[in-house]
Backbone as CSV, one residue per row, in Angstrom:
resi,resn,N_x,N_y,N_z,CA_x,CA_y,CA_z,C_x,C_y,C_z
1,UNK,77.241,114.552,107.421,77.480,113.226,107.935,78.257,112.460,106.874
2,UNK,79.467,111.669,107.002,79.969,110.604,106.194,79.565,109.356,106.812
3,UNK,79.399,108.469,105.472,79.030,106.968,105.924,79.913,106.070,105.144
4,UNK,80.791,105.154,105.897,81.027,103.958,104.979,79.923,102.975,104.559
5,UNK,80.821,103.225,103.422,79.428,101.992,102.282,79.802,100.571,102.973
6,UNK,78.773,99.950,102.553,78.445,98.617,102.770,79.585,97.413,102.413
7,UNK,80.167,96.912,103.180,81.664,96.422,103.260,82.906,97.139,102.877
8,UNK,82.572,98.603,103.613,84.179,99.672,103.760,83.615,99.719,105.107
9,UNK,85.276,100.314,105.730,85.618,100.631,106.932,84.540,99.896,108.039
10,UNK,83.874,100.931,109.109,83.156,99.632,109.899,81.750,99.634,109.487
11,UNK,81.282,99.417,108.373,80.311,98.838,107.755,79.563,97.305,107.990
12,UNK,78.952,96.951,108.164,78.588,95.613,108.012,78.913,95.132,106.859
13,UNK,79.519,93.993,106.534,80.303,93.015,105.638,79.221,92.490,104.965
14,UNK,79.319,92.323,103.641,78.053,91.945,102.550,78.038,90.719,102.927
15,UNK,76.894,89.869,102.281,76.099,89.202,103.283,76.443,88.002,101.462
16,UNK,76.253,86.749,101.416,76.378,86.396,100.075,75.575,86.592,98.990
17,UNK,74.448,86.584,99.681,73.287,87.541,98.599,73.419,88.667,97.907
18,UNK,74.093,89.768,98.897,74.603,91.020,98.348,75.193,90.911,97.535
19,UNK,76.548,89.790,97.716,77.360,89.709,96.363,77.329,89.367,95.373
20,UNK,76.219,88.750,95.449,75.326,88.694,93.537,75.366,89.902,92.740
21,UNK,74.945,91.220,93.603,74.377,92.705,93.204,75.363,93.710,94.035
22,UNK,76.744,93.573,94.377,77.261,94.417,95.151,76.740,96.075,95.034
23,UNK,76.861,96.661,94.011,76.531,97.645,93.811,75.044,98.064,93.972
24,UNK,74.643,97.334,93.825,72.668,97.652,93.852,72.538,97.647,95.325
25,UNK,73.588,96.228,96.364,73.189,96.219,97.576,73.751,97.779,98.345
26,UNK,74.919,98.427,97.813,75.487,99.128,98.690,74.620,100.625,98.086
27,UNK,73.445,100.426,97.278,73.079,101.986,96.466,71.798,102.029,97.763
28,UNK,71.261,100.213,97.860,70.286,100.079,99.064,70.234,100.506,100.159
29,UNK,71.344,99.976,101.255,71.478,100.631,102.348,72.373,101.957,102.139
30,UNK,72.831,102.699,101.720,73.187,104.137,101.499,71.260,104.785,101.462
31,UNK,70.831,104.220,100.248,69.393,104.845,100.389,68.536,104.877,101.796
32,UNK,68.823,103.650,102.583,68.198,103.686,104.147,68.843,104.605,104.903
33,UNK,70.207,104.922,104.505,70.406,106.584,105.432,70.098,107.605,105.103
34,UNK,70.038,107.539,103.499,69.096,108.721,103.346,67.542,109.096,103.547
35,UNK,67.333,107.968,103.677,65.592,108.520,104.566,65.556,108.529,105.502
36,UNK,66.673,107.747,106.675,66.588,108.491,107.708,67.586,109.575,107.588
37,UNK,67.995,109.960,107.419,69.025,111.448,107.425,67.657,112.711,106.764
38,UNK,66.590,112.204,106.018,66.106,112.735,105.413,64.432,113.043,106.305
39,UNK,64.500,111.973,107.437,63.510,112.052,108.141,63.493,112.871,109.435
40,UNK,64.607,113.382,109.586,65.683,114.102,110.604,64.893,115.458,110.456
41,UNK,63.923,115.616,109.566,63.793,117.839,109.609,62.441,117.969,110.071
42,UNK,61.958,116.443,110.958,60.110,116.749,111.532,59.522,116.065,110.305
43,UNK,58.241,117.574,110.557,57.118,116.104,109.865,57.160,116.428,108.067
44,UNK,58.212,117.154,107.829,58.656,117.093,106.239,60.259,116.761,106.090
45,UNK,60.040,115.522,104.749,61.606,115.331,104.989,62.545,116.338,104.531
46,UNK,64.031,116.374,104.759,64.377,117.400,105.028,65.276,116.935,103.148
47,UNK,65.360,117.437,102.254,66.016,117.237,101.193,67.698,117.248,101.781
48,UNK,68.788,116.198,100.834,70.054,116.508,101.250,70.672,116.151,99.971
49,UNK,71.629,117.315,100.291,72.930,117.435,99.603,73.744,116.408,99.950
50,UNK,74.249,115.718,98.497,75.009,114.161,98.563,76.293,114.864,98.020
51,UNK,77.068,114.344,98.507,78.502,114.320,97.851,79.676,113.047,98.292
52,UNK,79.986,112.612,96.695,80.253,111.195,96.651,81.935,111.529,95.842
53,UNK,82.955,110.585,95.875,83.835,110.462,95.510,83.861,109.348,94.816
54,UNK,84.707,109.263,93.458,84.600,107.361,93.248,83.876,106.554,92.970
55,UNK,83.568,105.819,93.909,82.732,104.676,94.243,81.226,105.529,94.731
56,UNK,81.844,106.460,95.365,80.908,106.891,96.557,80.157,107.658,95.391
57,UNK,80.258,108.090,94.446,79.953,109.728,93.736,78.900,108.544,92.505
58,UNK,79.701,107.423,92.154,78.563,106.321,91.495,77.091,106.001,92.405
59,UNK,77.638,105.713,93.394,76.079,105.574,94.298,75.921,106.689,94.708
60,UNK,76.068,107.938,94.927,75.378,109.224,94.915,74.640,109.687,93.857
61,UNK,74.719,109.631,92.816,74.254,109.636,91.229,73.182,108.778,91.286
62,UNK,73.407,107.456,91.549,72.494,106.732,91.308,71.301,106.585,92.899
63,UNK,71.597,107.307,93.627,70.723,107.497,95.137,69.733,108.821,94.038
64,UNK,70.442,110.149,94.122,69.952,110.953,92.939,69.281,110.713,91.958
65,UNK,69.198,109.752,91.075,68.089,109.030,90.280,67.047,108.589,90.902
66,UNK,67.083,107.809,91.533,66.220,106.552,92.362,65.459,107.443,93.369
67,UNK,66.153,108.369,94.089,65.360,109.121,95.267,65.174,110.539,94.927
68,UNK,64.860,111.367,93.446,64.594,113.034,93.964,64.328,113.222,94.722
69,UNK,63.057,113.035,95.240,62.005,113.912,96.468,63.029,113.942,97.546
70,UNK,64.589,113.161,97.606,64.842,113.244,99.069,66.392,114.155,98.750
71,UNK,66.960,114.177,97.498,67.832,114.610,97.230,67.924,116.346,96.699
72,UNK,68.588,117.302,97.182,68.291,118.455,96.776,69.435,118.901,95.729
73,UNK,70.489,118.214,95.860,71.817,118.693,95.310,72.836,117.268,94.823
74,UNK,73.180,117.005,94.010,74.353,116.127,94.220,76.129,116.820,93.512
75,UNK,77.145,116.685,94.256,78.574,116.941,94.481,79.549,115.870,93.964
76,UNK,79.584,115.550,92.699,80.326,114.080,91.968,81.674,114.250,91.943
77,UNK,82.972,113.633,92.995,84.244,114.168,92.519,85.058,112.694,91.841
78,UNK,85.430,112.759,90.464,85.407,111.931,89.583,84.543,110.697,89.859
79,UNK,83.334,110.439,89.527,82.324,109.041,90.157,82.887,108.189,89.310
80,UNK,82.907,106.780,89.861,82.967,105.817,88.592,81.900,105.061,87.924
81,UNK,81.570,106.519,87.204,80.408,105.820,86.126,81.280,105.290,84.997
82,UNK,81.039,103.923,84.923,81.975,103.212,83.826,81.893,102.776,82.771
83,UNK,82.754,102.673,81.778,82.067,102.117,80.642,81.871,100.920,80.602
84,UNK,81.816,99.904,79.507,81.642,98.400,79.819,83.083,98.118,79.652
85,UNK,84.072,98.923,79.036,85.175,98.416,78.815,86.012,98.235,80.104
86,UNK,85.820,99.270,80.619,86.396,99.845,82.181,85.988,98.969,83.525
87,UNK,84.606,98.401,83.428,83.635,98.045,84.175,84.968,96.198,83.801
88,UNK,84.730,95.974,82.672,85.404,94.482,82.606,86.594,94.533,83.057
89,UNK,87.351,96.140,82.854,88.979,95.845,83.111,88.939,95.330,84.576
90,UNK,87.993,96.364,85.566,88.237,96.012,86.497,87.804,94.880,87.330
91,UNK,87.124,94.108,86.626,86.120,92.788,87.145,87.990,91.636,86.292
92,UNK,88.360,91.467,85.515,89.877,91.399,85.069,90.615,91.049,86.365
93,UNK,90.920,92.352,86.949,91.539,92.700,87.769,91.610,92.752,88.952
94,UNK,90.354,91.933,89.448,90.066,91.650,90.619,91.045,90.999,91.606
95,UNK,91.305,89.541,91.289,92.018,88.801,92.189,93.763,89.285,92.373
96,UNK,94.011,90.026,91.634,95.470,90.822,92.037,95.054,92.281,92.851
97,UNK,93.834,92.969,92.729,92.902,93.879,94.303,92.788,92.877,95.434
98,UNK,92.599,91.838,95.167,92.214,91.508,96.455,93.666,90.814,97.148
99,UNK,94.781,90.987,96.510,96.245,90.079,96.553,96.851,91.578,96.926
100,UNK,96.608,92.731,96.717,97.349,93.954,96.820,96.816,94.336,98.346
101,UNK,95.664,94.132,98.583,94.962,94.528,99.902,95.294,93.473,100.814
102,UNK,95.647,92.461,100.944,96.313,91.389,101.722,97.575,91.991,102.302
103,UNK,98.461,92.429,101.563,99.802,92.521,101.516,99.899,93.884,102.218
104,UNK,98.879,94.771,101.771,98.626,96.092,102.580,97.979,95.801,104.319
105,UNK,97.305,95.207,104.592,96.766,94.405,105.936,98.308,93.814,106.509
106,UNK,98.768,93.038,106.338,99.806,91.930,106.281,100.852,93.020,106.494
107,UNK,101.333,94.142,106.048,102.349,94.919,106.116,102.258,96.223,105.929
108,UNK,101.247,97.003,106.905,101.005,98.470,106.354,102.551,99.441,106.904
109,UNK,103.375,99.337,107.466,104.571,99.746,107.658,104.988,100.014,106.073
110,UNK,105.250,98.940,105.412,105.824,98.759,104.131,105.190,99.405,103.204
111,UNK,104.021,99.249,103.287,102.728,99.559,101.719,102.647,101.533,102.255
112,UNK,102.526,101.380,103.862,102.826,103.257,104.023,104.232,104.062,103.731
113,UNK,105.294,103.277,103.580,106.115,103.852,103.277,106.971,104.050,101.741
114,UNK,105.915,103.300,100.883,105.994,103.009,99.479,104.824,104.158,98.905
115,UNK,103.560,104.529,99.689,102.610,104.980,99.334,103.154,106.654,99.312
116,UNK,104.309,106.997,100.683,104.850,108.215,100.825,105.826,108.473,99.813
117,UNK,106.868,107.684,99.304,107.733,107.766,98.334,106.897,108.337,96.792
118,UNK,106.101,107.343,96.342,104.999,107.986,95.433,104.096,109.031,95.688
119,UNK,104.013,109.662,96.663,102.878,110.808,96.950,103.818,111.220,97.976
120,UNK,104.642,112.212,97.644,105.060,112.781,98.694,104.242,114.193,99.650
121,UNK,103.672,114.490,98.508,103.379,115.779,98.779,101.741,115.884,99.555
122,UNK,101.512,114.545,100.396,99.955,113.846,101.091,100.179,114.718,102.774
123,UNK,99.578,114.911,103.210,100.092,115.371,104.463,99.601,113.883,105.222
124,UNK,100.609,114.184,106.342,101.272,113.059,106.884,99.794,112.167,107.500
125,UNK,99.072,112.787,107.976,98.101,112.001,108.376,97.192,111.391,107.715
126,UNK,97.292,111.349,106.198,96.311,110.591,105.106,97.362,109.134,105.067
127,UNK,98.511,108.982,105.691,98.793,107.784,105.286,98.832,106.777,105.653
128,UNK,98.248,106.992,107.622,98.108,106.072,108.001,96.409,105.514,107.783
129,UNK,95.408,106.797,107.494,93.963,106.734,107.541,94.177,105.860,106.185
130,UNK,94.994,106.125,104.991,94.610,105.312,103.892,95.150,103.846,104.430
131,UNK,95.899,103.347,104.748,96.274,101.691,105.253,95.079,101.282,105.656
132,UNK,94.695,102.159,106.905,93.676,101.480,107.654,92.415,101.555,106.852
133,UNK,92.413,102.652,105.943,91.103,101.862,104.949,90.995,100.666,104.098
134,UNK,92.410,100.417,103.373,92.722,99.762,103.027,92.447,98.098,103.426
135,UNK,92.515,98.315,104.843,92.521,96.803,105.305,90.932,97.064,106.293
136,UNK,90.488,97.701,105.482,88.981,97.412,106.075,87.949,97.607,105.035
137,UNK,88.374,96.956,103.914,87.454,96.612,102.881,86.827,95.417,102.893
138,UNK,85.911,94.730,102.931,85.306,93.326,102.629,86.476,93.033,101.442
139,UNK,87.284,92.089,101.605,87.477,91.262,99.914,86.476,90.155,99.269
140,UNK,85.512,89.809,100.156,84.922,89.137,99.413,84.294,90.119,98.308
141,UNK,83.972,91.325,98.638,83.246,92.436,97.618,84.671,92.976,96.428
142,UNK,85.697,92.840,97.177,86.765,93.681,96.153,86.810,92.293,95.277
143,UNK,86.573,90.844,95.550,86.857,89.750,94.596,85.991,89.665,93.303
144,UNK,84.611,90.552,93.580,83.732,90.698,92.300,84.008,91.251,91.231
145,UNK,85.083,92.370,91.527,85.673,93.273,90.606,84.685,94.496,90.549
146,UNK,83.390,94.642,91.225,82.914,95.626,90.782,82.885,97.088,91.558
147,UNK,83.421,97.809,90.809,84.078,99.428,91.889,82.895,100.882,91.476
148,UNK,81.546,100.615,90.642,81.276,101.528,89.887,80.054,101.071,89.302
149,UNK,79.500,101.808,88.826,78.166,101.373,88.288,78.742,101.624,86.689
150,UNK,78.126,100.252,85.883,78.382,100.218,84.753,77.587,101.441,83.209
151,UNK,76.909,101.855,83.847,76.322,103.162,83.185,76.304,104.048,83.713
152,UNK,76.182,105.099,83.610,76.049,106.609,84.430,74.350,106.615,84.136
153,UNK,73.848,106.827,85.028,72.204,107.033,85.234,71.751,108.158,84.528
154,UNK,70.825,108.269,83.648,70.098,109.177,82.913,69.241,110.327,83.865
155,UNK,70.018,111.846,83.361,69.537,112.700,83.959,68.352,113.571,83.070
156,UNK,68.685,113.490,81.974,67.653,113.863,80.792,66.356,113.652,80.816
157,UNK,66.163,112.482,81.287,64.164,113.061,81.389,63.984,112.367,82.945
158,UNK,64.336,112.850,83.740,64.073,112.350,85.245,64.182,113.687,85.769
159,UNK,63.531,113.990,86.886,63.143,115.046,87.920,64.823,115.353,89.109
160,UNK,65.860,114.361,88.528,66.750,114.388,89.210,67.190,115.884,90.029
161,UNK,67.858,116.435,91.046,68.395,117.465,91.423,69.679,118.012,90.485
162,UNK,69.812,118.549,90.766,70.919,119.613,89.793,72.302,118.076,90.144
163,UNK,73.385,118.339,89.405,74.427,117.735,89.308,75.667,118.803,89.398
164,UNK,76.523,119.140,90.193,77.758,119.697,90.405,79.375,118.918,90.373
């Protein structure tokens, strides 16, 4: 199963509370699909294999901390566990993300045919799926700056599942 996180694609849009804790809110409801995804195998839950990209591979890591008993495996393809330096660049860098994703909404003709010139070698159908992700991000969440969890979660003395 794939899920958009909590203000991507058709997600429910963070709420202003959330955006105090973006990241804690979107590690929350990701964790409510995993107990039900996890409540899915009868009357024992069924352990699952997470695999996260990015953003996604930071709250997979950190679902993996917070939930063993429900996690059997986790699949990290570059996560953004960040440093504090990285974590500020991109909190920095916010209000020109949320000025780049406007302009991508506002003109995905243009931003897809700039995105093909630089990546030529994408097959053709990632470029319209990336626009349209693009313009289905919450900006109130891309305005926080935060894309990543600012530590990578300690696997060393926790019961965590294996890490791949």
């Amino acid at each position: 199963m794939r899920v958009d996180a909590l203000g991507h694609g058709h997600s429910p849009r963070f709420t202003a509370e959330q955006l105090l804790r973006p990241f804690d809110a979107m590690v929350e409801k990701a964790a409510e699909v995993l107990r039900w995804a996890a409540g899915q195998g009868g009357s024992s839950p069924t352990k699952i294999i997470l695999c996260g990209h990015s953003m996604g591979g930071a709250i997979a890591a950190r679902l993996a901390a917070q939930h063993p008993e429900l996690v059997r495996a986790v699949i990290l393809e570059d996560p953004a566990l960040l440093t504090d330096q990285q974590a500020e660049q991109y909190r920095a860098g916010a209000a020109d993300l949320v000025s780049r994703q406007q302009r991508i909404a506002a003109d995905p003709g243009t931003a897809i045919r700039q995105l093909q010139d630089s990546h030529p070698g994408w097959p053709a159908e990632e470029y319209q799926a990336w626009a349209e992700a693009k313009s289905q991000v919450d900006l109130d969440f891309l305005n926080t700056g935060i894309v990543g969890s600012p530590t990578a979660p300690s696997y060393t003395n926790s019961p965590s599942p294996p890490c791949y």
